[in-house]
VOPAGU-2260 file (C-alpha; in pm, 1 decimal, decimal comma):
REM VOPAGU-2260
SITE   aa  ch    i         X         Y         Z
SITE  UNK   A    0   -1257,2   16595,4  -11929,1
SITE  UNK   A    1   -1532,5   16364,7  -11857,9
SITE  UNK   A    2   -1542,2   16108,7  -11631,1
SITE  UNK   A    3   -1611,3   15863,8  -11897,4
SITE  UNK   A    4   -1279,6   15974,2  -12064,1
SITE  UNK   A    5   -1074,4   15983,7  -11729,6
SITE  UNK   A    6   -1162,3   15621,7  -11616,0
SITE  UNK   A    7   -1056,0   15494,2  -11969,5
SITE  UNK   A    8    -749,8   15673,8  -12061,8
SITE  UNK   A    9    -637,8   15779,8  -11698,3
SITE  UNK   A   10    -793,8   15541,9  -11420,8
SITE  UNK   A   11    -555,3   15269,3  -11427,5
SITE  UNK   A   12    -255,2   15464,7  -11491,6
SITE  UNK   A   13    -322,6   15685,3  -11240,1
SITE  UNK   A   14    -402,5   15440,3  -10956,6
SITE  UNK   A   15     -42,7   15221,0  -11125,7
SITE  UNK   A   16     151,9   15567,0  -11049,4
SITE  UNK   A   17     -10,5   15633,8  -10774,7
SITE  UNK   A   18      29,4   15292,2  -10548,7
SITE  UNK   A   19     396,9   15315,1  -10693,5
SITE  UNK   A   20     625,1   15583,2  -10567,1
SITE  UNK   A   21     931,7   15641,7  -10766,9
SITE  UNK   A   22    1165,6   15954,0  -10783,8
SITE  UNK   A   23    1090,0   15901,0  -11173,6
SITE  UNK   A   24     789,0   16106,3  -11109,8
SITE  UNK   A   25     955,4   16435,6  -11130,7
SITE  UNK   A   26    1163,1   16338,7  -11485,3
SITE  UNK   A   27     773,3   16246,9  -11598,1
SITE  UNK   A   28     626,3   16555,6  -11448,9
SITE  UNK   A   29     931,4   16786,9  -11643,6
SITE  UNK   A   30     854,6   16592,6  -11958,6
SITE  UNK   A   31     479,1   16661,9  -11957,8
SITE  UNK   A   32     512,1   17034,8  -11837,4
SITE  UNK   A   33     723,2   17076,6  -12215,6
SITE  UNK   A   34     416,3   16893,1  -12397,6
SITE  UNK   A   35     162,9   17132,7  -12209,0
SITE  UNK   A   36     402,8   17443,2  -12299,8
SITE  UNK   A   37     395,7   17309,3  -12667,8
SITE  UNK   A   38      51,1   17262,0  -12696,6
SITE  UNK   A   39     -10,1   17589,1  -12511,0
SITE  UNK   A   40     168,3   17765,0  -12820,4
SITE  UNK   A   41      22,5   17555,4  -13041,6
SITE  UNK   A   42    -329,1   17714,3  -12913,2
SITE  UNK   A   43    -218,7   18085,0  -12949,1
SITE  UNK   A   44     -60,6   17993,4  -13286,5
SITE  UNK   A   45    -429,6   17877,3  -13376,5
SITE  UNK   A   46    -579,2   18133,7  -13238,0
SITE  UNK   A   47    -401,8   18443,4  -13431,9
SITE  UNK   A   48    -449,5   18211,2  -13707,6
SITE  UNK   A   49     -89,1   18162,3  -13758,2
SITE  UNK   A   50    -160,6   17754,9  -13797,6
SITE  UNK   A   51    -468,1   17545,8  -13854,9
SITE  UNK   A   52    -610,4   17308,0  -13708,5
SITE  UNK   A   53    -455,2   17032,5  -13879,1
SITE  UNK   A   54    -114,2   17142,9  -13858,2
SITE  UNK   A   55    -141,8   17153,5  -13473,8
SITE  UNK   A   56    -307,1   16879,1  -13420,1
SITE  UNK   A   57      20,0   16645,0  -13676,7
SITE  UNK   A   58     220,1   16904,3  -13404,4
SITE  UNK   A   59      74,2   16782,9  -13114,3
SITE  UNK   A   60      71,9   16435,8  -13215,7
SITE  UNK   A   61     443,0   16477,3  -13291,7
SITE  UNK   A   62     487,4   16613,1  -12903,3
SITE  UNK   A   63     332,6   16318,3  -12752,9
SITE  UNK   A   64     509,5   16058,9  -12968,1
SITE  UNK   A   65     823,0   16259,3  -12822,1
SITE  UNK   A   66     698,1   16308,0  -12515,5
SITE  UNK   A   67     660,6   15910,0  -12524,9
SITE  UNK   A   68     951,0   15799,8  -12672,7
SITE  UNK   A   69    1125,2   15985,7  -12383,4
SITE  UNK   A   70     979,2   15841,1  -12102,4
SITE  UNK   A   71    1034,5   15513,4  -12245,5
SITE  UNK   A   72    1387,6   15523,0  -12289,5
SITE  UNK   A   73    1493,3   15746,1  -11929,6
SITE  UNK   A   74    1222,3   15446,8  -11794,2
SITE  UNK   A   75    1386,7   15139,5  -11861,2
SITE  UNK   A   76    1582,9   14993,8  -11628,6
SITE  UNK   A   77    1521,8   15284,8  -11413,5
SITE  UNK   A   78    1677,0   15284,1  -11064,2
SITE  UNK   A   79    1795,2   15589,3  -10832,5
SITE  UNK   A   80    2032,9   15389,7  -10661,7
SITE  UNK   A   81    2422,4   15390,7  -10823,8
SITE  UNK   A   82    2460,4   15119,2  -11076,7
SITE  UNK   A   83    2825,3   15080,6  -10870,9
SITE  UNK   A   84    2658,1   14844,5  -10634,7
SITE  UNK   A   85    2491,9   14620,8  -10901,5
SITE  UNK   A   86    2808,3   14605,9  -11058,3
SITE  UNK   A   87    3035,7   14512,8  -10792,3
SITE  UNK   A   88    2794,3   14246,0  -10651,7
SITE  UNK   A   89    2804,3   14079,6  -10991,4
SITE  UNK   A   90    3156,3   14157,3  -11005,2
SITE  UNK   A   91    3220,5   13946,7  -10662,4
SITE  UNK   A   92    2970,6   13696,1  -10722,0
SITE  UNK   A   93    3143,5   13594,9  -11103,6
SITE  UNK   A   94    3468,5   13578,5  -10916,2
SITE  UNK   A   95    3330,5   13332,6  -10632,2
SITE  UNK   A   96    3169,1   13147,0  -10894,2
SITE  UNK   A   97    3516,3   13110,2  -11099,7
SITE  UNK   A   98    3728,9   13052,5  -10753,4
SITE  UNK   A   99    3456,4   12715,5  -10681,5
SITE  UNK   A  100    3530,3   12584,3  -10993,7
SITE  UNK   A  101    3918,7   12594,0  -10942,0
SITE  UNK   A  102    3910,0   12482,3  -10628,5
SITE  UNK   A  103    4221,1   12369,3  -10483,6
SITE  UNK   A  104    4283,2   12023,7  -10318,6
SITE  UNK   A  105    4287,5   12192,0   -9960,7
SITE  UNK   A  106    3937,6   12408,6  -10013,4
SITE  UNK   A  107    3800,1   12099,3  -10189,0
SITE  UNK   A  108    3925,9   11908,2   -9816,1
SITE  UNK   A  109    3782,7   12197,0   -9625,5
SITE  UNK   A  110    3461,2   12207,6   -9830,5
SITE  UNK   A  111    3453,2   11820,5   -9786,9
SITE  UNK   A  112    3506,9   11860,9   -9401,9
SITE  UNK   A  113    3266,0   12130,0   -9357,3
SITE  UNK   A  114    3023,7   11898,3   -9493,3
SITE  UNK   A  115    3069,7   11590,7   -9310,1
SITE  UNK   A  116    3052,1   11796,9   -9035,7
SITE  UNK   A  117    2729,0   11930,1   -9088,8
SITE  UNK   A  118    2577,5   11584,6   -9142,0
SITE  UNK   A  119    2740,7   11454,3   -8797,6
SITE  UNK   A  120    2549,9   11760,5   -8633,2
SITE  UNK   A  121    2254,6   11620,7   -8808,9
SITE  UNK   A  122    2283,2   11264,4   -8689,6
SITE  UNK   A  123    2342,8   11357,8   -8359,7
SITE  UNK   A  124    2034,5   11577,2   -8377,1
SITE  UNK   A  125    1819,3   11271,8   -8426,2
SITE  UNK   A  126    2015,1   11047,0   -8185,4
SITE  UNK   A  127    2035,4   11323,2   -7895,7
SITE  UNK   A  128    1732,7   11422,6   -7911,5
SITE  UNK   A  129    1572,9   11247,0   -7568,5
SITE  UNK   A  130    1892,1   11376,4   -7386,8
SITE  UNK   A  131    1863,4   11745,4   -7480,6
SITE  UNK   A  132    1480,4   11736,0   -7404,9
SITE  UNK   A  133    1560,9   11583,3   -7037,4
SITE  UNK   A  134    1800,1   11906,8   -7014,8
SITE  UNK   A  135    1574,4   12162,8   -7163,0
SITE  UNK   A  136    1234,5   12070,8   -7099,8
SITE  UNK   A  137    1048,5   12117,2   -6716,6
SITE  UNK   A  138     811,2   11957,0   -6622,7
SITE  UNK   A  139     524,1   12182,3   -6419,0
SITE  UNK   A  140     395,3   12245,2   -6068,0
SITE  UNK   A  141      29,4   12172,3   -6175,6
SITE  UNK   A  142     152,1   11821,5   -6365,7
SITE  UNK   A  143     111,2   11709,5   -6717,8
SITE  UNK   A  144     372,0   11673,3   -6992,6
SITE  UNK   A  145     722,5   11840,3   -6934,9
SITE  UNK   A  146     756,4   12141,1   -7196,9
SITE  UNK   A  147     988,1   12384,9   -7300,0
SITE  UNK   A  148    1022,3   12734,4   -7120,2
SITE  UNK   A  149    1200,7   13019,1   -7274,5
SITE  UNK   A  150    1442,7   13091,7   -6932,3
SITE  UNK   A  151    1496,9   12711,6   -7006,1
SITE  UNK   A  152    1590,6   12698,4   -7345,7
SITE  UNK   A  153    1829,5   12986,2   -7306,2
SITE  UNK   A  154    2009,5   12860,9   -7012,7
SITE  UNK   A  155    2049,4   12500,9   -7215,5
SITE  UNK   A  156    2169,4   12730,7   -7563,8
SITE  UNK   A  157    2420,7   12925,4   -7351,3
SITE  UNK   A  158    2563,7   12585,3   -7159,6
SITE  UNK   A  159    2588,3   12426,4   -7524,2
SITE  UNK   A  160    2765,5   12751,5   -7622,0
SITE  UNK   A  161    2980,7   12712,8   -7339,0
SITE  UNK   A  162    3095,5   12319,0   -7391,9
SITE  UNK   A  163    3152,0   12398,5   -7777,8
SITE  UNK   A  164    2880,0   12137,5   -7825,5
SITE  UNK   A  165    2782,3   12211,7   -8194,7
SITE  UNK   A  166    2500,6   11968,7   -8167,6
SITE  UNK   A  167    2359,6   12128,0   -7798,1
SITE  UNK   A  168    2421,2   12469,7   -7982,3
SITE  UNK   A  169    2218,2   12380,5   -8323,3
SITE  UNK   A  170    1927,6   12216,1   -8112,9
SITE  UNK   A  171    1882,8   12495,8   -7924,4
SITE  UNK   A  172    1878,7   12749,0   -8190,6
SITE  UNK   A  173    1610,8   12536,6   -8330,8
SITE  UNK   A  174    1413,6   12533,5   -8064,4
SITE  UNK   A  175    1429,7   12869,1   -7949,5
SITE  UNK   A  176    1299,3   12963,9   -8291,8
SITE  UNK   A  177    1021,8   12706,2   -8282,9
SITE  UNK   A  178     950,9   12899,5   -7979,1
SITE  UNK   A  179     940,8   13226,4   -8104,7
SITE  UNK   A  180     562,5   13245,8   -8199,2
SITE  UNK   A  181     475,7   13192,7   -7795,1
SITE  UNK   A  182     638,7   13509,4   -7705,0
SITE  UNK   A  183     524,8   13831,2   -7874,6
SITE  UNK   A  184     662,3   14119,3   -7680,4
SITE  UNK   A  185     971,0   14280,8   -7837,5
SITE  UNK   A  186    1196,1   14244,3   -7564,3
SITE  UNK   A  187    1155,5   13828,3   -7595,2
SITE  UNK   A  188    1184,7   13892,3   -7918,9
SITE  UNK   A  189    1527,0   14009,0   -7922,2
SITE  UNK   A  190    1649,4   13778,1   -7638,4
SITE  UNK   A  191    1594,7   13521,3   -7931,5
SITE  UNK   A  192    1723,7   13699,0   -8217,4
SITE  UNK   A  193    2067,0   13736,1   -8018,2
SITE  UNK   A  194    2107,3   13373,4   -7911,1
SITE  UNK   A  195    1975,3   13289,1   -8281,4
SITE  UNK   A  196    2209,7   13472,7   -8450,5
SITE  UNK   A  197    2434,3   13323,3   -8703,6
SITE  UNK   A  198    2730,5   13492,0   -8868,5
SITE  UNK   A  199    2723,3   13258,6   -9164,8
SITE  UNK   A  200    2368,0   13296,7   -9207,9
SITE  UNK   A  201    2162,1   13609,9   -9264,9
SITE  UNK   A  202    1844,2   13672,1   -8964,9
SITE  UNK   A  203    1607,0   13959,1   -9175,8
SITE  UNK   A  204    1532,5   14073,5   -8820,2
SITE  UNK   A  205    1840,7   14164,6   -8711,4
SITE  UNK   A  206    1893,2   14333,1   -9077,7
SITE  UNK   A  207    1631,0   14537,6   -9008,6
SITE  UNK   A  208    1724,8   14634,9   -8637,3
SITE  UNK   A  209    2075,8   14696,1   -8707,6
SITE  UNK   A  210    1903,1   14915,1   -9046,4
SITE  UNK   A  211    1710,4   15097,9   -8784,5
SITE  UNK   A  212    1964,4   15163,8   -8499,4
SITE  UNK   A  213    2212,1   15352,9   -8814,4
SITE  UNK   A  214    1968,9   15540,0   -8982,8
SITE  UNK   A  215    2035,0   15852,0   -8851,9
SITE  UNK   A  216    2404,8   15816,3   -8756,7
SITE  UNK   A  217    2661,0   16042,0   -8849,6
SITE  UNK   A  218    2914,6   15990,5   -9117,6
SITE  UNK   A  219    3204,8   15907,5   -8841,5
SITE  UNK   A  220    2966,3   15650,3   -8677,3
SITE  UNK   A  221    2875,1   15483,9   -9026,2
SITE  UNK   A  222    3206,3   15420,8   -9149,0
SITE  UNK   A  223    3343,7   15268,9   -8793,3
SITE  UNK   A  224    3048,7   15016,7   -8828,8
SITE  UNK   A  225    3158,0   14903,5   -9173,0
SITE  UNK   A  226    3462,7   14850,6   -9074,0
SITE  UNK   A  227    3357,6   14645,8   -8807,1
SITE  UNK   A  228    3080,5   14463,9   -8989,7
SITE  UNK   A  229    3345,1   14401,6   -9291,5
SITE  UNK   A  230    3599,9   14238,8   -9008,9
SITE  UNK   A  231    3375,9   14032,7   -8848,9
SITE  UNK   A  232    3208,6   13905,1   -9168,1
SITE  UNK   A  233    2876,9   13911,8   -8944,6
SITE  UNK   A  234    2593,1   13849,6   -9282,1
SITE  UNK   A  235    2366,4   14054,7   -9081,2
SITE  UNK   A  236    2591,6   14333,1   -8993,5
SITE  UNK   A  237    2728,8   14342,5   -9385,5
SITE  UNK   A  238    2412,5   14365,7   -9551,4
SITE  UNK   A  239    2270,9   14621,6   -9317,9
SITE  UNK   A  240    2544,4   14834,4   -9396,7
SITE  UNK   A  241    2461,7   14742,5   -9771,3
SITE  UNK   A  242    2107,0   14884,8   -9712,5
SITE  UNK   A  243    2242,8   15167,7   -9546,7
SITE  UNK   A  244    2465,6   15308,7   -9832,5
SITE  UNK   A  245    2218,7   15182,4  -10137,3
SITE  UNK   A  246    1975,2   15445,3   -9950,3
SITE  UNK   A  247    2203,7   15714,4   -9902,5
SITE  UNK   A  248    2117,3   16008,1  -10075,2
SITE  UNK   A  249    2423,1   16125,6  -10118,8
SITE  UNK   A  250    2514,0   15798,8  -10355,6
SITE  UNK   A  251    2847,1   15704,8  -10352,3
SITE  UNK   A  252    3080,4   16011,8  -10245,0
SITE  UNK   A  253    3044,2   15931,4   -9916,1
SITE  UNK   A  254    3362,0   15746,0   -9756,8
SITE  UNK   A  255    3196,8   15495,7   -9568,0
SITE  UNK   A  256    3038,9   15361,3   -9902,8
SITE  UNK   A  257    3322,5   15354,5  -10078,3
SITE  UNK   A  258    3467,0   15142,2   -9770,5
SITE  UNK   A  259    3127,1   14892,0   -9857,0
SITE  UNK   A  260    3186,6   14913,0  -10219,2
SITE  UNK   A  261    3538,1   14815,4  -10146,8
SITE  UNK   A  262    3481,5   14547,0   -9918,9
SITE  UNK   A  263    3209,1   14385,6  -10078,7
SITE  UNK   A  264    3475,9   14060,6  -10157,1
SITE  UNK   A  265    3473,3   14037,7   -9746,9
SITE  UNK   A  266    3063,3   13948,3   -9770,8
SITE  UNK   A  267    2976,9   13610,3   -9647,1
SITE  UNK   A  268    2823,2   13398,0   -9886,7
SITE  UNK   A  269    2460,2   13448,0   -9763,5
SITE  UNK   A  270    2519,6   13780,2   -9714,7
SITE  UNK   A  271    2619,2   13807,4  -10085,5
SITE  UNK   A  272    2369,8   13588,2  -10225,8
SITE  UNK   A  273    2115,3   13846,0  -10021,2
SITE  UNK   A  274    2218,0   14089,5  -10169,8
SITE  UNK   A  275    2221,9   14018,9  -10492,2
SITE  UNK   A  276    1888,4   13894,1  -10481,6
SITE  UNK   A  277    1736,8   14167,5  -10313,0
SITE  UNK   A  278    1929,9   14427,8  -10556,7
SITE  UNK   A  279    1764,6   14215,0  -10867,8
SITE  UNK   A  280    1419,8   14201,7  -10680,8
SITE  UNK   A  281    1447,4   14626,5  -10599,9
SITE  UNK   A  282    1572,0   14715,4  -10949,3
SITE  UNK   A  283    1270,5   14564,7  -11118,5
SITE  UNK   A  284    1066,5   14752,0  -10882,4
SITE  UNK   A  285    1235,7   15061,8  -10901,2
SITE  UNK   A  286    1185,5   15035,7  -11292,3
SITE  UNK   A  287     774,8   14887,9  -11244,9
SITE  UNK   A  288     747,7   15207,6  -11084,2
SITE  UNK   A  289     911,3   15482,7  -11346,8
SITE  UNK   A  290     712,3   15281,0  -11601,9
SITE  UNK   A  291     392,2   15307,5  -11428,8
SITE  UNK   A  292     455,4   15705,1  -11401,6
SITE  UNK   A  293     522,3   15740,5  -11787,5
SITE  UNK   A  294     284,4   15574,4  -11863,2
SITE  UNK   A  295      65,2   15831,8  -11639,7
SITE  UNK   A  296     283,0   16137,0  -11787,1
SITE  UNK   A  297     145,8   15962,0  -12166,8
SITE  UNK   A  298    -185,7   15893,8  -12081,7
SITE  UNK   A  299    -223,1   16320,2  -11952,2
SITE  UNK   A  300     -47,3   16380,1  -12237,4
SITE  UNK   A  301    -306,8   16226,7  -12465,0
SITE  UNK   A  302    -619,1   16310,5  -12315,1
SITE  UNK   A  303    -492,8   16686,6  -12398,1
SITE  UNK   A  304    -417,2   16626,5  -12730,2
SITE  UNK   A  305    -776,8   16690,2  -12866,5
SITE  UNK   A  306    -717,4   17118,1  -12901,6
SITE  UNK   A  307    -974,8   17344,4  -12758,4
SITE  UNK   A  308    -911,5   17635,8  -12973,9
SITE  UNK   A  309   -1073,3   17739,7  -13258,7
SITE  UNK   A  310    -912,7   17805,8  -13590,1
SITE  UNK   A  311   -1017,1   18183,9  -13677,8
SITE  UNK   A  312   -1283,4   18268,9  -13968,5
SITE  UNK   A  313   -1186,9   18464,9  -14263,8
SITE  UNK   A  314   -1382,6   18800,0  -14102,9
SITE  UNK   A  315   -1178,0   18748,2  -13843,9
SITE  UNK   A  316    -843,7   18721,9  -13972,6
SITE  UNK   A  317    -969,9   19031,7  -14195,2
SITE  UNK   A  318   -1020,2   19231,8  -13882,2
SITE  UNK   A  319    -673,5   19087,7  -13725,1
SITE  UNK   A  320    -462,2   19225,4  -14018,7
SITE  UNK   A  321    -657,9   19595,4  -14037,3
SITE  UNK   A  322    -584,5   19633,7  -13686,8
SITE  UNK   A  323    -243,5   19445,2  -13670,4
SITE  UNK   A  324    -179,6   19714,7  -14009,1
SITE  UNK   A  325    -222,6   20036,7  -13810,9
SITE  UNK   A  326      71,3   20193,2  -13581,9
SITE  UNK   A  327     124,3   20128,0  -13265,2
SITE  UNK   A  328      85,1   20380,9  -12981,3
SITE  UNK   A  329     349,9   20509,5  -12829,8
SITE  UNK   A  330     402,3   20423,8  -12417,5
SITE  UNK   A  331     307,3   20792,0  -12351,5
SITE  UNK   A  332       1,7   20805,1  -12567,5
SITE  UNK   A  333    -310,6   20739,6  -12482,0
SITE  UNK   A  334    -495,5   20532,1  -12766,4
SITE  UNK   A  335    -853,2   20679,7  -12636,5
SITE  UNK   A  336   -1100,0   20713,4  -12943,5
SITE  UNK   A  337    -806,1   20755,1  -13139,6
SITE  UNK   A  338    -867,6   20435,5  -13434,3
SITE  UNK   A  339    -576,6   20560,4  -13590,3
SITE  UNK   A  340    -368,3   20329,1  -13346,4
SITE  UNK   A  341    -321,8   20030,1  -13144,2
SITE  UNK   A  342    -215,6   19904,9  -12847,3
SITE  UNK   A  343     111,4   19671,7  -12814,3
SITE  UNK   A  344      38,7   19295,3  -12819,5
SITE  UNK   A  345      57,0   19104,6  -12493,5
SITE  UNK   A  346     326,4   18933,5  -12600,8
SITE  UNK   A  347     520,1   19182,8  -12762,7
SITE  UNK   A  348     442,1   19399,3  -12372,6
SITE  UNK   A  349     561,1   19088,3  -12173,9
SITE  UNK   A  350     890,4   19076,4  -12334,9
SITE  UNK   A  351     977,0   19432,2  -12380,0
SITE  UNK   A  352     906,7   19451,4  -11975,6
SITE  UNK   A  353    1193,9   19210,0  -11942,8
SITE  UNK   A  354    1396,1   19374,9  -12137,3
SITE  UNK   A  355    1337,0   19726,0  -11943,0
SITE  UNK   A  356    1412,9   19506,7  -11596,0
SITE  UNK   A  357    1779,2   19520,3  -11426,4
């Protein structure tokens, strides 16, 4: 194939497929190795002038509109992860949905409560504010304006955590994460994530540390921290151990998943919410991909289409049907000058040697 032909009909397939890893690309591989076996056959049958050109070529065509029609349909909507999770996150989410609208009087008062307690912290954000600086903020050796240190700011977080002062606590968490970008190395880095973290709220570094720390535990280890993630409603925990189980290759046999699956209804809201959004967000990447590797498969598939063989002349489908006319030789004669005879066919030898093996 010329390069010409490869940047037009392959190119941006190719580089689609190739940017986009999918385990789609061995159902498009198996798909394409039947079209080249076809169109392999369809050569020989051209070649002992069994078809013509024509006919293999409407064949071929046929192949590829299979081949296509194939890929499209085992391609959309593709996704190697269990449709059991999608299911039972829309499953929990319809159900939370139904349970807001029915509220009862004492989760409307509770809902109502929660909310005028959140706006109290805020007020007393804005009102506090010169107090909780005096506590947190130190003022340095060398003079100048008194700023923030990170020893500081935890020691303030922890004595708000201590007095059960919501609006201490929620100041602090703020500024510790304002803070963040100061402090590169790892170790900082986690100081802050732990004093930042929020069961009710879901910290994508934490997610990905607690991701990390489980990837390679064993099955025992995997289902204790469900359990424990699952009782302590911890958003971070829960999805992690969503993560975990929507990558397990083993699907959903596993007992630990089915203990997720299961406790799915014990998901934070903003874990749930997460979740859902980030199983949407995969899924439609998951089937991007499979498309983008049909697509490839169809593309190969078509640039072969064009047969190289060449449909026999009449002299030589003359000579073909003297020599295909005269006996064949046995296995313990030798054919030598002999024109009286001919050799077995290659196909004909291929398949009477599997035949004559145990």
């Amino acid at each position: 194939m010329s390069m010409r032909l490869w940047k037009e009909n392959l190119g941006p397939s190719a580089l689609s497929a190739f940017f986009q890893g999918s385990p789609f690309k061995a159902d498009a591989d198996a798909e394409l190795a039947r079209f080249q076996a076809i169109r392999e056959d369809l050569e020989k049958q051209i070649g002992r002038g069994d078809l013509t050109l024509k006919v293999a070529r409407e064949r071929a065509q046929n192949a590829v509109d299979q081949l296509r029609d194939q890929l499209h349909k085992k391609s959309e909507g593709y996704s190697p992860a269990p449709r059991a999770f999608l299911d039972r996150l829309n499953e929990e989410g319809d159900a939370r949905k139904r349970a807001r609208e029915n509220m009862s009087l004492e989760s409307l008062q509770r809902e109502t409560n929660k909310l005028l307690k959140q706006s109290l912290v805020e007020q007393q954000l804005a009102s506090r504010a010169p107090e909780f600086e005096g506590r947190a903020f130190m003022r340095p050796m060398t003079g100048g304006p008194a700023a923030p240190t990170l020893d500081s700011l935890l020691d303030f977080h922890q004595t708000a955590r201590n007095a059960g002062d919501d609006a201490a606590l929620e100041w602090g968490r703020r500024q510790l994460e304002a803070f963040r970008p100061r402090v590169p190395d790892d170790q900082s880095q986690a100081v802050i994530d732990r004093a930042c973290d929020r069961p009710d709220q879901v910290n994508p570094r934490l997610v990905g540390k607690y991701t990390q720390a489980m990837q390679d535990a064993d099955p025992d280890s995997l289902d204790t921290f469900v359990r424990q993630s699952l009782d302590a409603r911890d958003s971070n925990a829960c999805l992690a151990c969503y993560m975990l189980a929507r990558q397990s290759p083993e699907g959903t046999r596993p007992r630990w998943t089915r203990t997720l699956l299961k406790g799915i209804s014990q998901f934070p809201d903003a874990a749930l919410e997460t979740a859902r959004s980030f199983e949407a967000e995969a899924r439609q990447r998951e089937a991007d991909a499979a498309r983008a590797h049909s697509e490839f498969a169809i593309a190969q598939a078509a640039a072969q289409l064009p047969l190289d063989a060449v449909a026999p002349s009449s002299d030589d489908l003359a000579r073909r049907a003297r020599v295909f006319n005269k006996p064949i030789a046995q296995p313990d004669e030798p054919i030598g000058l002999a024109l009286d005879r001919r050799g077995i066919p290659a196909d004909d030898f291929d398949s009477s040697l599997r035949l004559a093996t145990p």
